[in-house]
C-alpha positions in Angstrom: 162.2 69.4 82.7 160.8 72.5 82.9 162.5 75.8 83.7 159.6 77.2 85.9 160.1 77.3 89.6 158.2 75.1 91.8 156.1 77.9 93.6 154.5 79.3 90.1 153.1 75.6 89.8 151.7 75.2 92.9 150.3 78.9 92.6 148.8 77.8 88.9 147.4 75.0 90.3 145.7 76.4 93.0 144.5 79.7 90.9 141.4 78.1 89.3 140.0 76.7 92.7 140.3 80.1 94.4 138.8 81.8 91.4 135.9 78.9 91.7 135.7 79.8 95.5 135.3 83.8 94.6 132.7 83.4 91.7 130.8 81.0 94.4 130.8 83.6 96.9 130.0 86.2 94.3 126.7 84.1 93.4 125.7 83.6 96.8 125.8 87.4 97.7 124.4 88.5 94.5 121.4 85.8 95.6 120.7 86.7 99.1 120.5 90.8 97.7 118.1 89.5 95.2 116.4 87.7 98.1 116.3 90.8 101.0 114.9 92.9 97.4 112.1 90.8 97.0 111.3 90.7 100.9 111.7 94.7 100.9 108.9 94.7 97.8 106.7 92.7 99.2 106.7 94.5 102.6 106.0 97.6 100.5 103.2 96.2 98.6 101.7 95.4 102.2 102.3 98.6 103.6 100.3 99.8 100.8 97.0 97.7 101.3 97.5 98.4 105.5 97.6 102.1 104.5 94.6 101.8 102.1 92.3 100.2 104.9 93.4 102.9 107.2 93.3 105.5 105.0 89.4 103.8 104.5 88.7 103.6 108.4 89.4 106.8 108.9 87.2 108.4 106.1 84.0 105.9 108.0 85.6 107.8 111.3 84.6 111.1 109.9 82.3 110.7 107.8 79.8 109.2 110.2 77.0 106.8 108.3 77.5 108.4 105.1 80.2 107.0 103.0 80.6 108.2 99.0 80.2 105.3 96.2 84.2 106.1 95.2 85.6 105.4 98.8 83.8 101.9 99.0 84.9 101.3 94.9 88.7 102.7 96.5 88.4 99.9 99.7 86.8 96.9 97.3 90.1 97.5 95.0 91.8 97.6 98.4 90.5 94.0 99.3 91.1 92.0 96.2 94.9 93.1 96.4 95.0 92.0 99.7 93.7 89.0 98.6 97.3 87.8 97.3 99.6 89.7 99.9 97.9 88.2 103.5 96.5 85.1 104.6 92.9 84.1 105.2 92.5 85.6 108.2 92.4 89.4 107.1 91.2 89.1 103.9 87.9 87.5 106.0 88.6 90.7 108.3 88.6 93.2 105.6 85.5 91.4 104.0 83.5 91.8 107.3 84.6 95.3 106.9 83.7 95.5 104.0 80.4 94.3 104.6 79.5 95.9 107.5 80.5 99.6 106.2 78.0 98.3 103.2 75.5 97.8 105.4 75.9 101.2 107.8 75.6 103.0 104.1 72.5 101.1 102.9 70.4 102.2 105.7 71.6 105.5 105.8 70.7 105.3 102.2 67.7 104.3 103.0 66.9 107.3 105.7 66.1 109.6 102.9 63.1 107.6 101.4 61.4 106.9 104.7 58.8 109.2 106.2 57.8 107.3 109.1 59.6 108.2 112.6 59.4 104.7 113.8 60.9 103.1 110.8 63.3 105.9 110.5 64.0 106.0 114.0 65.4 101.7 113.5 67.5 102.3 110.5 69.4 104.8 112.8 70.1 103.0 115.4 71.0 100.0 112.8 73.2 102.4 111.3 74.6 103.7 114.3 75.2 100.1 115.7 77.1 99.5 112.3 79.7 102.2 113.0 80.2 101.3 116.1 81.2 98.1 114.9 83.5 99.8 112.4 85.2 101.5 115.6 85.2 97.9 117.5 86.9 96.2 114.2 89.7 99.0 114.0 91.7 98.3 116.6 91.8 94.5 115.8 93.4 95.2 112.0 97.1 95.9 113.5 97.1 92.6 115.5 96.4 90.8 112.8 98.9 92.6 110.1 101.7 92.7 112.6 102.9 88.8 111.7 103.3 89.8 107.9 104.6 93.1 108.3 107.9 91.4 110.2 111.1 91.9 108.4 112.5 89.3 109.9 115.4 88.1 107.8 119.0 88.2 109.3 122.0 89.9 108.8 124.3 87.5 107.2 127.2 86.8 110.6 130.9 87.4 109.4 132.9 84.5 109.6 134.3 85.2 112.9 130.6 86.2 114.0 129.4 82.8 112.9 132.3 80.8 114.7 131.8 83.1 117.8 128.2 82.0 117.8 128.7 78.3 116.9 131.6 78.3 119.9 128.7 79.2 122.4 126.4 77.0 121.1 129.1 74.2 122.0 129.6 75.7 125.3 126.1 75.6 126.1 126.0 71.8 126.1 128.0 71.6 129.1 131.7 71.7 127.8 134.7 72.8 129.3 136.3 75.3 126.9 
């Protein structure tokens, strides 16, 4: 027989599971940080292309019809990240941006070559008609970002939490407690 009490055996024996049980919990917190990181960066990298088009919109706000080569170059760079960070519906949105604020600086463009007042006189109001387009399209670009800018994960409960909340979720089928 051996000379060690009874209680250090069952406490050896029941070390290794309870170590097992900590390293499992370890793991699973160290995961869900890992997990609320990534959701974090990738809410960042958004924030950056919705302050990009914005930062965009605003230079076509004041700078009329006329928009520099280097702030069109700036939203095309814009666009393609986008690309990879929303869904199908604003990277069509920021292409029809894209294109119209193209086409409001082509025939502004083209103001300077024309002599004729009649001729000059359309690409005007096409230009015009262009930014007001621009204006119209502004206020639809938050509507549609809002869904992927949601940081929408959960706190994880505390145990008592968690049974709190699965205790009303049995009451609510008609129990008695």
């Amino acid at each position: 027989m051996s000379s060690i009490p009874g209680w250090i055996v069952i406490l050896q024996a029941l070390l290794t599971p309870a170590i097992a049980i900590a390293v499992g919990v370890i793991g699973f917190l160290q995961w869900r940080t890992a997990h609320q990181k990534v959701v974090l960066d990738l809410f960042d990298r958004r924030m950056k292309v919705v302050n990009g088009v914005r930062d965009f919109q605003g230079l076509v706000f004041r700078g009329g019809v006329k928009q520099e080569l280097a702030d069109v170059a700036r939203f095309h760079q814009v666009r393609h990240e986008a690309e990879f960070l929303f869904g199908s519906d604003v990277v069509n949105y920021l292409k029809g941006l894209h294109d119209t604020v193209i086409e409001m600086s082509t025939a502004t463009a083209a103001l300077d070559t024309l002599d004729d007042p009649q001729t000059r006189s359309e690409y005007v109001k096409a230009s015009l008609a262009k930014l007001k387009k621009v204006v119209a399209m502004s206020s639809e670009f938050t509507a549609l970002c809002a869904p992927y800018m949601r940081m929408d994960q959960k706190r994880v409960r505390t145990p008592t939490e968690w049974l709190q909340y699965r205790n009303d979720l049995r009451n609510s089928y008609a129990d008695k407690p």
